[in-house]
Biopython code that builds the backbone (N, CA, C, O; Angstrom):
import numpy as np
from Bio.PDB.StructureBuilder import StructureBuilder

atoms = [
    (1, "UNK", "N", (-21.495, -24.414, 14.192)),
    (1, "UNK", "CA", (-20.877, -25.600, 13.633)),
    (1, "UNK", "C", (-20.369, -26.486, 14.761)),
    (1, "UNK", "O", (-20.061, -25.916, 15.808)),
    (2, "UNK", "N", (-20.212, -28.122, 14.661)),
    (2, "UNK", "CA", (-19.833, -28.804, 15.572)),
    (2, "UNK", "C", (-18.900, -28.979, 15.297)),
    (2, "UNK", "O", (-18.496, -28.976, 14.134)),
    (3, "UNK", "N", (-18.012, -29.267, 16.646)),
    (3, "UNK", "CA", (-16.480, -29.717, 16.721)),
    (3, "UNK", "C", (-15.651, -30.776, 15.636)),
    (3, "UNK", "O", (-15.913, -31.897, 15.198)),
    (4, "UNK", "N", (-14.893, -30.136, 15.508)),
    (4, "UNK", "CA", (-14.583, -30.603, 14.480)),
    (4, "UNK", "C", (-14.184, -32.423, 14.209)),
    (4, "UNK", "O", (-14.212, -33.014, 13.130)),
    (5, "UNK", "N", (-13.817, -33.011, 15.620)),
    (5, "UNK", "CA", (-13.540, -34.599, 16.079)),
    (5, "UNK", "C", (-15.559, -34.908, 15.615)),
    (5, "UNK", "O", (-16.022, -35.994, 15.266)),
    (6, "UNK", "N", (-16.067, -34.070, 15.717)),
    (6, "UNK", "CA", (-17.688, -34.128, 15.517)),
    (6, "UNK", "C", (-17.748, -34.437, 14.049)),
    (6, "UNK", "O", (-18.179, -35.446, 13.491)),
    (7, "UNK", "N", (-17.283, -33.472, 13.606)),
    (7, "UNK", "CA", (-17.600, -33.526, 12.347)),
    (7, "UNK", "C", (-16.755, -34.456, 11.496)),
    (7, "UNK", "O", (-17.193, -34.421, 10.347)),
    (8, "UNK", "N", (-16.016, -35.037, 11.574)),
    (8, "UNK", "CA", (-14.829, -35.720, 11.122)),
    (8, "UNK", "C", (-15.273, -37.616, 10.639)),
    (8, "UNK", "O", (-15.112, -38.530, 9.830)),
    (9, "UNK", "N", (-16.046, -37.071, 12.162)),
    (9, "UNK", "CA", (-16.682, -38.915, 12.349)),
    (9, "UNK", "C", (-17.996, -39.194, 11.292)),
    (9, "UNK", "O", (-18.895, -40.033, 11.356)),
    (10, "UNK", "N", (-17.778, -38.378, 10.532)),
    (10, "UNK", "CA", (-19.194, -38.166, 9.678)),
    (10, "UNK", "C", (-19.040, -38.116, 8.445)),
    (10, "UNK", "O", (-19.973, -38.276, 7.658)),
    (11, "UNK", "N", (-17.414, -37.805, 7.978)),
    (11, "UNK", "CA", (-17.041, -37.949, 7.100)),
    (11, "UNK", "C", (-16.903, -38.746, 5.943)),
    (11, "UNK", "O", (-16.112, -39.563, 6.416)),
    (12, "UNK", "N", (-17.066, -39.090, 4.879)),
    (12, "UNK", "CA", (-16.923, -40.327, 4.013)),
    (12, "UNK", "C", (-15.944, -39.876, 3.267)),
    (12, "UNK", "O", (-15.220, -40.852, 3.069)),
    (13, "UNK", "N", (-15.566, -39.087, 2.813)),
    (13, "UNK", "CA", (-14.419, -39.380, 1.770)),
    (13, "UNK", "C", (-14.396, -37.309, 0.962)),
    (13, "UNK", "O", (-14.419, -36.275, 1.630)),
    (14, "UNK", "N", (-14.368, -37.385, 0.081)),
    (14, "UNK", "CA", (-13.818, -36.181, -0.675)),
    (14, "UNK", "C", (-14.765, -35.856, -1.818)),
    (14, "UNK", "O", (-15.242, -36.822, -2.414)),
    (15, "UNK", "N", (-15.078, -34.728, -2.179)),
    (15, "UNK", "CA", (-15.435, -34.433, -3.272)),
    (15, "UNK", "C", (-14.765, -33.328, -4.014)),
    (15, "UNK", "O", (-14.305, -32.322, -3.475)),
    (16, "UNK", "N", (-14.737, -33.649, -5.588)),
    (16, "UNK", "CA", (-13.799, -33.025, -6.300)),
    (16, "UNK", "C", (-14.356, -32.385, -7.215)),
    (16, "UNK", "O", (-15.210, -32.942, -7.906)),
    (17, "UNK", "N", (-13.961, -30.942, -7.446)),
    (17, "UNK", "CA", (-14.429, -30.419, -9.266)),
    (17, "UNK", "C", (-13.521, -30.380, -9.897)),
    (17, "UNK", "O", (-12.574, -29.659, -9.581)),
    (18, "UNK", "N", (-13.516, -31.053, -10.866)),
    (18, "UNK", "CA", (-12.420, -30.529, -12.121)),
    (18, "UNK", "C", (-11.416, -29.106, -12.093)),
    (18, "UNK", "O", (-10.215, -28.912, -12.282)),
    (19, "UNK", "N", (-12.644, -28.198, -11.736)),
    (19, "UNK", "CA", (-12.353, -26.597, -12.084)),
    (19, "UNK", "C", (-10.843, -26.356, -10.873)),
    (19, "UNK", "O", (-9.714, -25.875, -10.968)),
    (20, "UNK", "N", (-11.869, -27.171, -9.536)),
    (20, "UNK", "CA", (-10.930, -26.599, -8.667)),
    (20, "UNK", "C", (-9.104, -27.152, -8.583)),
    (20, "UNK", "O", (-7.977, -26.699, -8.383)),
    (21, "UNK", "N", (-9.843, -28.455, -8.902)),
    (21, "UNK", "CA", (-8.164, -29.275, -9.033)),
    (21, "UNK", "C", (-7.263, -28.502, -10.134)),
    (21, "UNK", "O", (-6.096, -28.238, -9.847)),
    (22, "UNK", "N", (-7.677, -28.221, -11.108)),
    (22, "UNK", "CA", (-6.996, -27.291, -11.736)),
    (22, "UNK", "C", (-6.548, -25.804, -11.488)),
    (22, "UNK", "O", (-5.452, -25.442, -11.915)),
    (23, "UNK", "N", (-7.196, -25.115, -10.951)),
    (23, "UNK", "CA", (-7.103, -24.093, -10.188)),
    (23, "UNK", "C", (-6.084, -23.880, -9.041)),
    (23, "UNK", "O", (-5.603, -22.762, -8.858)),
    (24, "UNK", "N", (-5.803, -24.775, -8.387)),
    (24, "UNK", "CA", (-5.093, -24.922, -7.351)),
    (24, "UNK", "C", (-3.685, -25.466, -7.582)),
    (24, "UNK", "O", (-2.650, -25.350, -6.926)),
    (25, "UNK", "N", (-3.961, -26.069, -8.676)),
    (25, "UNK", "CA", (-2.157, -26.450, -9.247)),
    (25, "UNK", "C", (-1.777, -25.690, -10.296)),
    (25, "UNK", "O", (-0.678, -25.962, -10.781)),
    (26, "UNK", "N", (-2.492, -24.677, -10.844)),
    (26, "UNK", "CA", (-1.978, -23.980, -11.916)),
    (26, "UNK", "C", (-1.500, -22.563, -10.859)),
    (26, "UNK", "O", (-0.557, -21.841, -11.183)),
    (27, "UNK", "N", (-2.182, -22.368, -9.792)),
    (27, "UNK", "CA", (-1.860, -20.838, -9.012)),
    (27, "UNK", "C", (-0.854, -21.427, -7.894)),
    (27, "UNK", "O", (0.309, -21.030, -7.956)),
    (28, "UNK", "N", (-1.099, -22.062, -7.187)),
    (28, "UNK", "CA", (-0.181, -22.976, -6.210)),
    (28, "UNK", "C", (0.392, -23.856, -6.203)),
    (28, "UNK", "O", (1.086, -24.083, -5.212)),
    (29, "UNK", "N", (0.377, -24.663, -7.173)),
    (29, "UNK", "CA", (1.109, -26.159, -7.335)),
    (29, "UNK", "C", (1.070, -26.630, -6.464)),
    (29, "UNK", "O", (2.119, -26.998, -5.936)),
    (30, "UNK", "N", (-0.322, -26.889, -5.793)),
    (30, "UNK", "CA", (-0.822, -27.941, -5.045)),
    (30, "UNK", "C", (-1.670, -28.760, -5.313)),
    (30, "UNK", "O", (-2.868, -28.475, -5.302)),
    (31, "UNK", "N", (-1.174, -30.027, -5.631)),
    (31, "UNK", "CA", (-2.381, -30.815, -5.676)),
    (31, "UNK", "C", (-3.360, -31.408, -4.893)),
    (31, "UNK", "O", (-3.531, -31.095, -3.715)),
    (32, "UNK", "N", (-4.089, -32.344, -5.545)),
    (32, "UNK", "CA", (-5.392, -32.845, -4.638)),
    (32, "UNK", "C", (-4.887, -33.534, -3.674)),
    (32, "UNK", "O", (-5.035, -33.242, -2.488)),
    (33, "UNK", "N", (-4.215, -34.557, -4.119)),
    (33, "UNK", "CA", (-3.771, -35.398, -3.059)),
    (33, "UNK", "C", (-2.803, -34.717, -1.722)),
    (33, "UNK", "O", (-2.832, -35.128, -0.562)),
    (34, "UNK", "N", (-2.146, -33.827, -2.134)),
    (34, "UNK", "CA", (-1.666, -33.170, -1.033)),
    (34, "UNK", "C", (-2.658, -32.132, -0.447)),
    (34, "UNK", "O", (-2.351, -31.818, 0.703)),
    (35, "UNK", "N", (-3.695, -31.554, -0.898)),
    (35, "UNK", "CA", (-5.164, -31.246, -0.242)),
    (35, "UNK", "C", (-5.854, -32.688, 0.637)),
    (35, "UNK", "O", (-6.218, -32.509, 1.799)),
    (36, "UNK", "N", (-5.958, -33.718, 0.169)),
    (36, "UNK", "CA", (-6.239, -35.099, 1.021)),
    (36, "UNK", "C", (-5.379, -35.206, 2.409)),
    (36, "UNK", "O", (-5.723, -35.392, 3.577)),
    (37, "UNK", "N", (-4.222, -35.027, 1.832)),
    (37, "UNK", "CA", (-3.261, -35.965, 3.432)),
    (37, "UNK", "C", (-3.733, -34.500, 4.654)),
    (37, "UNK", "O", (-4.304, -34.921, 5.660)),
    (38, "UNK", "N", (-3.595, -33.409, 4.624)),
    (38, "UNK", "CA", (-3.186, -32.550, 5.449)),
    (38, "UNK", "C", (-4.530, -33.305, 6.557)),
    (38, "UNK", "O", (-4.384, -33.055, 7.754)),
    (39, "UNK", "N", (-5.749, -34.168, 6.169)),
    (39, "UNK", "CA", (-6.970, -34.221, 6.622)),
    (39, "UNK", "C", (-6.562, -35.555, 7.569)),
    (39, "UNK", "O", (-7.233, -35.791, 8.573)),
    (40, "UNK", "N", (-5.438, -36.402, 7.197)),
    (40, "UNK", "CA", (-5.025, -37.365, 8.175)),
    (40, "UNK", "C", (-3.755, -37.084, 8.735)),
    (40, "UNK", "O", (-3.064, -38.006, 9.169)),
    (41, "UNK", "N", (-3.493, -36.272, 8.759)),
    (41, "UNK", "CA", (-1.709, -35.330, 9.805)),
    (41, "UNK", "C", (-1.835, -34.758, 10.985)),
    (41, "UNK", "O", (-2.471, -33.704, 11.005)),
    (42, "UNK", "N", (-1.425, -35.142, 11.927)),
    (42, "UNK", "CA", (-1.904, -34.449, 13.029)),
    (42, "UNK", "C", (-0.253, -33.438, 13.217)),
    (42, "UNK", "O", (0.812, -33.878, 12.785)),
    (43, "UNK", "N", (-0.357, -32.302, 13.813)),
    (43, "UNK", "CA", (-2.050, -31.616, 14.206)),
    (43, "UNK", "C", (-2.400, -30.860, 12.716)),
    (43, "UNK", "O", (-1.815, -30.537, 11.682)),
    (44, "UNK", "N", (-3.757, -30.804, 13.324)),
    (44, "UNK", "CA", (-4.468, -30.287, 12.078)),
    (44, "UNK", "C", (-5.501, -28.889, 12.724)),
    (44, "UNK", "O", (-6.389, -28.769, 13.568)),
    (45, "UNK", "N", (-4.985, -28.258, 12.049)),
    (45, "UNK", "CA", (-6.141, -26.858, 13.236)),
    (45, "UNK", "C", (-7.402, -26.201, 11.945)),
    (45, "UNK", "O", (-7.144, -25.660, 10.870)),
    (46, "UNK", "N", (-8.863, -26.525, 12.602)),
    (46, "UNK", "CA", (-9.653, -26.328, 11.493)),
    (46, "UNK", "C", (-10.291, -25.401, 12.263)),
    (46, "UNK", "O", (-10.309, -25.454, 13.493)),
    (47, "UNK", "N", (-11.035, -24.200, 11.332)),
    (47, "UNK", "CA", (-11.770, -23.221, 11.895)),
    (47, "UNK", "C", (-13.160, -22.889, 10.867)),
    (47, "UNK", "O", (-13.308, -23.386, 9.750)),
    (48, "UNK", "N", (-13.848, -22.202, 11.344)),
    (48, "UNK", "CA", (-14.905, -22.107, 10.595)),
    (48, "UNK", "C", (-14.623, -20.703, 9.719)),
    (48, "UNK", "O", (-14.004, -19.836, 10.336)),
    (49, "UNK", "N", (-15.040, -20.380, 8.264)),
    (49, "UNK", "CA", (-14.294, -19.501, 7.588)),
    (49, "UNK", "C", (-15.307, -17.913, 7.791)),
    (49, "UNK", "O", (-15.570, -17.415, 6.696)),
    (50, "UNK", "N", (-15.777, -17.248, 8.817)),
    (50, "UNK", "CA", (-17.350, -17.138, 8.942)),
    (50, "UNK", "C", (-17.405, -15.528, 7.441)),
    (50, "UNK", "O", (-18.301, -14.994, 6.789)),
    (51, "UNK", "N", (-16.070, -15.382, 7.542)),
    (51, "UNK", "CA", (-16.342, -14.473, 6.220)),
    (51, "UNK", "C", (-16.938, -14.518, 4.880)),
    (51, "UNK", "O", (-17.604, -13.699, 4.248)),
    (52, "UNK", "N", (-16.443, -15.898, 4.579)),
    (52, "UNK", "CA", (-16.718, -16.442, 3.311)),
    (52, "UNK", "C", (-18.347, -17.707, 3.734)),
    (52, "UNK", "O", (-18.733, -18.407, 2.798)),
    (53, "UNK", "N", (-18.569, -17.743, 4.145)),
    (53, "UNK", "CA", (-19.993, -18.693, 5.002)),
    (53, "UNK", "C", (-21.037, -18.037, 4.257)),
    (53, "UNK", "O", (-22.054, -18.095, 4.948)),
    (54, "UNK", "N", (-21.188, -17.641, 3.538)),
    (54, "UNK", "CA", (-22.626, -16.753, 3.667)),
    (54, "UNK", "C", (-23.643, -17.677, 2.607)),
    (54, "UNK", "O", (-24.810, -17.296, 2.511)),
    (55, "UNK", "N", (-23.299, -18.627, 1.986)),
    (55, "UNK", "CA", (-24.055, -19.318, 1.052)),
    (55, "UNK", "C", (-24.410, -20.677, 1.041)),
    (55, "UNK", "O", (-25.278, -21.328, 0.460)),
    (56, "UNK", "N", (-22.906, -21.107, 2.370)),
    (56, "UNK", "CA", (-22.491, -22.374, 3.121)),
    (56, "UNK", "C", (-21.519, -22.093, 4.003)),
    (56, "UNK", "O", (-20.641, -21.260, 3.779)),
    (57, "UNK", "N", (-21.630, -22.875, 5.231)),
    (57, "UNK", "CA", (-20.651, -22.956, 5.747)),
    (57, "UNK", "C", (-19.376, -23.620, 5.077)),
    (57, "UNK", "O", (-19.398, -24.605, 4.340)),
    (58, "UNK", "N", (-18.310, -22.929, 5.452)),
    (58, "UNK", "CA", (-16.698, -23.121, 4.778)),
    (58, "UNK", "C", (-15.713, -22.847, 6.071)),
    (58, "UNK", "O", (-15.547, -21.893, 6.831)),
    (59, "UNK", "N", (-15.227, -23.969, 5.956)),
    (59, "UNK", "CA", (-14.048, -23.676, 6.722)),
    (59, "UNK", "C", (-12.614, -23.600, 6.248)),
    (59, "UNK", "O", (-12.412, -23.917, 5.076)),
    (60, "UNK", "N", (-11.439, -23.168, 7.106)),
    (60, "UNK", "CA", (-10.512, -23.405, 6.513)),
    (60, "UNK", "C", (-9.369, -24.651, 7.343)),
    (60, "UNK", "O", (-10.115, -25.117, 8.203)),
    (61, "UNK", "N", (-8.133, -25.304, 7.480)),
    (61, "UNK", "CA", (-7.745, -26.162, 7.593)),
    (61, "UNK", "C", (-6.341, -26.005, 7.729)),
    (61, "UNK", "O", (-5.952, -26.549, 6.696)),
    (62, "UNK", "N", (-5.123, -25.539, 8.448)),
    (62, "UNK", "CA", (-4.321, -25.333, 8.513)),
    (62, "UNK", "C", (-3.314, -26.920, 8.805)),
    (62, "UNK", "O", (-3.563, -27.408, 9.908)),
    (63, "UNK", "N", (-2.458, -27.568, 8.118)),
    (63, "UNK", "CA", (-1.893, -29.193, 8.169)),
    (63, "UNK", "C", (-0.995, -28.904, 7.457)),
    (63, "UNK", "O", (-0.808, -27.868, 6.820)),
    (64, "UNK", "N", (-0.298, -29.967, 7.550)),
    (64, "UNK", "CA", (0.942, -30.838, 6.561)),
    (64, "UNK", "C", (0.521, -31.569, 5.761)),
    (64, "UNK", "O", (-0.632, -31.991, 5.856)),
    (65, "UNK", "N", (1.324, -31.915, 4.769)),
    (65, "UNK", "CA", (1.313, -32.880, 4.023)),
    (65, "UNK", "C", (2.043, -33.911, 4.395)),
    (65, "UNK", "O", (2.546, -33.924, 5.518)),
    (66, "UNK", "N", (2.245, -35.085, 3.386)),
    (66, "UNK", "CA", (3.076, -36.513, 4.049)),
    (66, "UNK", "C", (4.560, -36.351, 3.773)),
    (66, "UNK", "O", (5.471, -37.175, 3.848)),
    (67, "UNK", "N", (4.559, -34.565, 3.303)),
    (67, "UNK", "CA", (6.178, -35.109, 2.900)),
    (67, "UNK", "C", (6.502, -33.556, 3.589)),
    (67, "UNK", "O", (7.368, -32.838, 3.088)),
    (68, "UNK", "N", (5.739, -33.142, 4.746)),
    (68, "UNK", "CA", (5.861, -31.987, 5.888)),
    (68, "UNK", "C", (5.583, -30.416, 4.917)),
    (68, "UNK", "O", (5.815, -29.307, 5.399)),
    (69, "UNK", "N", (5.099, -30.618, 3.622)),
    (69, "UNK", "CA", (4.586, -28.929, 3.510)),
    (69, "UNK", "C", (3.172, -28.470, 4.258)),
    (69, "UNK", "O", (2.214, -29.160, 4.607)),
    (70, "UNK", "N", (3.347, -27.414, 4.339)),
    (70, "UNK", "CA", (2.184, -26.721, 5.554)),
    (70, "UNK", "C", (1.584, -25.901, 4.402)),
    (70, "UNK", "O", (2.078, -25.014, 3.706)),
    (71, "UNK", "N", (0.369, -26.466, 4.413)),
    (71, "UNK", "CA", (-1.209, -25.990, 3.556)),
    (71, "UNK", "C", (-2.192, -25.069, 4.537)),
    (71, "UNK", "O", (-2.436, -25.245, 5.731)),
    (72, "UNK", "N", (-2.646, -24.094, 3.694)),
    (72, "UNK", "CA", (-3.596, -23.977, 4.015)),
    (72, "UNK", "C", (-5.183, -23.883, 3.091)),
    (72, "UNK", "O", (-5.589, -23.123, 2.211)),
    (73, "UNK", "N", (-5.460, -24.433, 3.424)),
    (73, "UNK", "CA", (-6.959, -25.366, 2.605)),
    (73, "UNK", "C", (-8.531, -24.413, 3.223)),
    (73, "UNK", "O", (-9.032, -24.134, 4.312)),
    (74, "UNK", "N", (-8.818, -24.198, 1.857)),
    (74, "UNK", "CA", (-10.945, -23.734, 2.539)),
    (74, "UNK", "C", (-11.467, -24.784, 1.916)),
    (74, "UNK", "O", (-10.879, -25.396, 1.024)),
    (75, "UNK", "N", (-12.523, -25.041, 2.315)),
    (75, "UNK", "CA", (-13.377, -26.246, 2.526)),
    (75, "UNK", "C", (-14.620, -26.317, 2.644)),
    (75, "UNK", "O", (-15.043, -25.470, 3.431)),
    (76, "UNK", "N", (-15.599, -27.133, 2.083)),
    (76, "UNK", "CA", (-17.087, -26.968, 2.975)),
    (76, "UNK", "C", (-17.453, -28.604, 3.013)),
    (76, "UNK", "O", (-16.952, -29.585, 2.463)),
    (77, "UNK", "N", (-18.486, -28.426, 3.862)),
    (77, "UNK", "CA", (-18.534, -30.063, 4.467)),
    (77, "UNK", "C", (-20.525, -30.050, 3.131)),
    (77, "UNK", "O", (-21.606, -29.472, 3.242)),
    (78, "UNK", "N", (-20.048, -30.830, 2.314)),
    (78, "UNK", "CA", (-21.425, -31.432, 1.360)),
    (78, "UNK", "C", (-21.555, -32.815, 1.493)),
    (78, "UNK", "O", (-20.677, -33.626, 1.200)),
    (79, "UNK", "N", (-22.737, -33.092, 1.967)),
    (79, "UNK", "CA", (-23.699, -34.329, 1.929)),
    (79, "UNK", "C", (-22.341, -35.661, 2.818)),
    (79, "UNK", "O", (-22.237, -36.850, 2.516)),
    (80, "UNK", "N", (-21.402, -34.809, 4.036)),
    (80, "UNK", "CA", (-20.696, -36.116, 4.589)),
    (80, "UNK", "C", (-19.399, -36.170, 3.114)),
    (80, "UNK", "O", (-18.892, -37.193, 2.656)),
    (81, "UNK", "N", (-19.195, -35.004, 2.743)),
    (81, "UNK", "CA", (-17.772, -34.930, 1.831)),
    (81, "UNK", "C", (-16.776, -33.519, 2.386)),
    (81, "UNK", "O", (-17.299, -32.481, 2.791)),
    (82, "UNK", "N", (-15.653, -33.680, 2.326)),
    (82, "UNK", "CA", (-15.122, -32.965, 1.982)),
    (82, "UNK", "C", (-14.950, -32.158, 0.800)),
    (82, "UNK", "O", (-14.507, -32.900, -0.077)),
    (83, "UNK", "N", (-15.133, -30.668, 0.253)),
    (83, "UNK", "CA", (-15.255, -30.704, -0.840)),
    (83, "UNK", "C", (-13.876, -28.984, -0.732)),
    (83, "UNK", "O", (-14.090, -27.820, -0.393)),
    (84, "UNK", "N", (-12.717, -29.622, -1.160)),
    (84, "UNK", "CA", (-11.558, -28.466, -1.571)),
    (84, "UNK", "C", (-12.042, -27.256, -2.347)),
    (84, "UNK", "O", (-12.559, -27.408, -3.454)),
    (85, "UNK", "N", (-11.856, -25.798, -1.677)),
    (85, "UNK", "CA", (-12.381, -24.994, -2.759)),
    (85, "UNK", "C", (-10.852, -24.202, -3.107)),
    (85, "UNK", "O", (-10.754, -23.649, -4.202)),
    (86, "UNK", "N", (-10.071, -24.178, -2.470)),
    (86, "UNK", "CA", (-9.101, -23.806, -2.736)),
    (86, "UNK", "C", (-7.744, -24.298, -1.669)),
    (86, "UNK", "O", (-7.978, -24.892, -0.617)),
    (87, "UNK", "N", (-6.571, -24.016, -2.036)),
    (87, "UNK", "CA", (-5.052, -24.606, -1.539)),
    (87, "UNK", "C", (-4.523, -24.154, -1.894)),
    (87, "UNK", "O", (-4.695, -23.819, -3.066)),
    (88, "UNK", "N", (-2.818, -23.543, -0.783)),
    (88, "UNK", "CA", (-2.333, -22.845, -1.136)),
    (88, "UNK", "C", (-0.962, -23.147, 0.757)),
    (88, "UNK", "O", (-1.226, -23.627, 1.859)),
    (89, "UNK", "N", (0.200, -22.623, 0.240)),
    (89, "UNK", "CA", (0.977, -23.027, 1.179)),
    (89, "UNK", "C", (0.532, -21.597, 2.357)),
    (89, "UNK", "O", (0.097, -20.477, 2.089)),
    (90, "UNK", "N", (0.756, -22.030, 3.257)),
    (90, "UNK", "CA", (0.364, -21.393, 4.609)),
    (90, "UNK", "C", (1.318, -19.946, 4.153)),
    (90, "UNK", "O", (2.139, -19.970, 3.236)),
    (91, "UNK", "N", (1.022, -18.738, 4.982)),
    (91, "UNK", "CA", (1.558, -17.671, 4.697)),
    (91, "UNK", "C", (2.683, -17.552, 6.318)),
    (91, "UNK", "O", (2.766, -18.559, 7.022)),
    (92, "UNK", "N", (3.226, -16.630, 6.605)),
    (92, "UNK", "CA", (3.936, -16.558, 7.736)),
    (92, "UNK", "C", (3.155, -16.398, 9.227)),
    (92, "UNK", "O", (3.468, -16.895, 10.309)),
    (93, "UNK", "N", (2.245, -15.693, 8.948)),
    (93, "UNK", "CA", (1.475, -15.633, 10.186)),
    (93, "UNK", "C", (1.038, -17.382, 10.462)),
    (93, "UNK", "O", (1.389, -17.972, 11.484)),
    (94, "UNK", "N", (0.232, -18.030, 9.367)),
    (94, "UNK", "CA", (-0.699, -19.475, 9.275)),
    (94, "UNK", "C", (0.546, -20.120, 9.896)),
    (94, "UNK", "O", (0.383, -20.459, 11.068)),
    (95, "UNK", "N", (1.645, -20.343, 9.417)),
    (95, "UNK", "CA", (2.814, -20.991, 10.354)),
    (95, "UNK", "C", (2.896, -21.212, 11.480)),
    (95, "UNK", "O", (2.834, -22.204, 12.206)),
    (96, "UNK", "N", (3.153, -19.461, 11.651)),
    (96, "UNK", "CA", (3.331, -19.653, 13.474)),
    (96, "UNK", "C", (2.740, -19.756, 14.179)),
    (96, "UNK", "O", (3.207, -19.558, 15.301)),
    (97, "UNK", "N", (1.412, -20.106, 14.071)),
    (97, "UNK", "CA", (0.253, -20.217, 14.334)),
    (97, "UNK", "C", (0.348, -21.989, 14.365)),
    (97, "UNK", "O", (0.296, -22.673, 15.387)),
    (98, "UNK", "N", (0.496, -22.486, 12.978)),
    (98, "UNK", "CA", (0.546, -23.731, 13.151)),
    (98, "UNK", "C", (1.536, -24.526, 14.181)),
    (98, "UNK", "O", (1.150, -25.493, 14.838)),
    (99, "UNK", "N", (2.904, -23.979, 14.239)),
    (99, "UNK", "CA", (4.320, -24.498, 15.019)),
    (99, "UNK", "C", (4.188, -24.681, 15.827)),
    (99, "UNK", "O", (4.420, -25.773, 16.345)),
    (100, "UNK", "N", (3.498, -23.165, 16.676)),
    (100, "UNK", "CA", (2.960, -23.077, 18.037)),
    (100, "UNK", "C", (2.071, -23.909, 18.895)),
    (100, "UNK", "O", (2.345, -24.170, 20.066)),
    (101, "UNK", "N", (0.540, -24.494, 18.019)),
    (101, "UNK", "CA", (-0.105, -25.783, 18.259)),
    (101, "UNK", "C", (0.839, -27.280, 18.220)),
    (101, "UNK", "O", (0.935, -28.093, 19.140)),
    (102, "UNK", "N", (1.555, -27.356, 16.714)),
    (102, "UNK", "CA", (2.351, -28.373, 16.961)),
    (102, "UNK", "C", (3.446, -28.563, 18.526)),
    (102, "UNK", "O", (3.439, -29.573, 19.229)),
    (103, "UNK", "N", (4.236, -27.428, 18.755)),
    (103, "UNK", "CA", (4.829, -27.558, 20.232)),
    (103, "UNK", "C", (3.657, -27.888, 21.531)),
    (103, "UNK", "O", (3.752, -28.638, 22.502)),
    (104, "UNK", "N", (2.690, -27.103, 21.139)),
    (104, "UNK", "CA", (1.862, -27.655, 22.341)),
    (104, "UNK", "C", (1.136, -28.548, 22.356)),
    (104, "UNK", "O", (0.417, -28.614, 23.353)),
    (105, "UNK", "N", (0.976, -29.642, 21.280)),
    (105, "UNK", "CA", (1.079, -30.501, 21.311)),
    (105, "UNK", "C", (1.712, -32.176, 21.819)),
    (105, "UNK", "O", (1.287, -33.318, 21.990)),
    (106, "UNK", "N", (3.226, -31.254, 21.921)),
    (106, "UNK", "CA", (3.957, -32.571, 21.849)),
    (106, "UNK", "C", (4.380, -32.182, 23.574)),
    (106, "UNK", "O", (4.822, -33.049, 24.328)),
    (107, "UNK", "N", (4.235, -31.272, 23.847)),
    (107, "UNK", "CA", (4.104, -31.354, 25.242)),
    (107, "UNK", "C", (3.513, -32.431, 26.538)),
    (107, "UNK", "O", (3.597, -32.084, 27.716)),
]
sb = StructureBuilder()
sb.init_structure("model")
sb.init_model(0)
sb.init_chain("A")
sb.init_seg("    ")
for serial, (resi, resn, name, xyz) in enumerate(atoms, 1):
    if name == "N":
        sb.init_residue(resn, " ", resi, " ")
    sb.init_atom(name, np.array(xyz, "f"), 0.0, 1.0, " ", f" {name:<3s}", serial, name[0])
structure = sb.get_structure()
């Protein structure tokens, strides 16, 4: 898979299923739109998911939202979309993981 500033520039916009938007706010009470922002928040740490890959590549997406909750999002890149397969708030490890990039960041 290419870098992700690679893949980004290629992007057009989002794709949505019904099933999943529902899915994700009935188990997590996360919605779409807070699945959207984490994709313009920096930092944003994306990886390729290679466990779950086997039918498509999927990645997952560790970000904020616009009002600072920390998501973590799987994903697959269709036809130049983003397409959410699931969301859910980061667990304790995904955190410190995330904090840690954010400090070295602002360095």
């Amino acid at each position: 898979m290419k870098d992700w500033t690679d893949i980004w520039a290629s992007v057009e916009g989002f794709e949505w299923d019904e099933g999943n938007i529902k899915k994700n706010w009935e188990r997590h009470r996360v919605s779409h739109i807070e699945c959207e922002e984490i994709f313009f928040n920096d930092p944003i740490i994306v990886r390729k998911d290679m466990p779950h890959s086997t039918t498509e590549d999927r990645c997952f997406a560790l970000g904020k939202t616009d009002t600072e909750r920390l998501l973590f999002v799987v994903f697959a890149l269709r036809r130049a979309r983003i397409r959410i397969i699931s969301a859910r708030d980061m667990n304790r490890k995904e955190r410190r993981v995330y904090e840690q990039t954010q400090e070295d960041t602002q360095i």
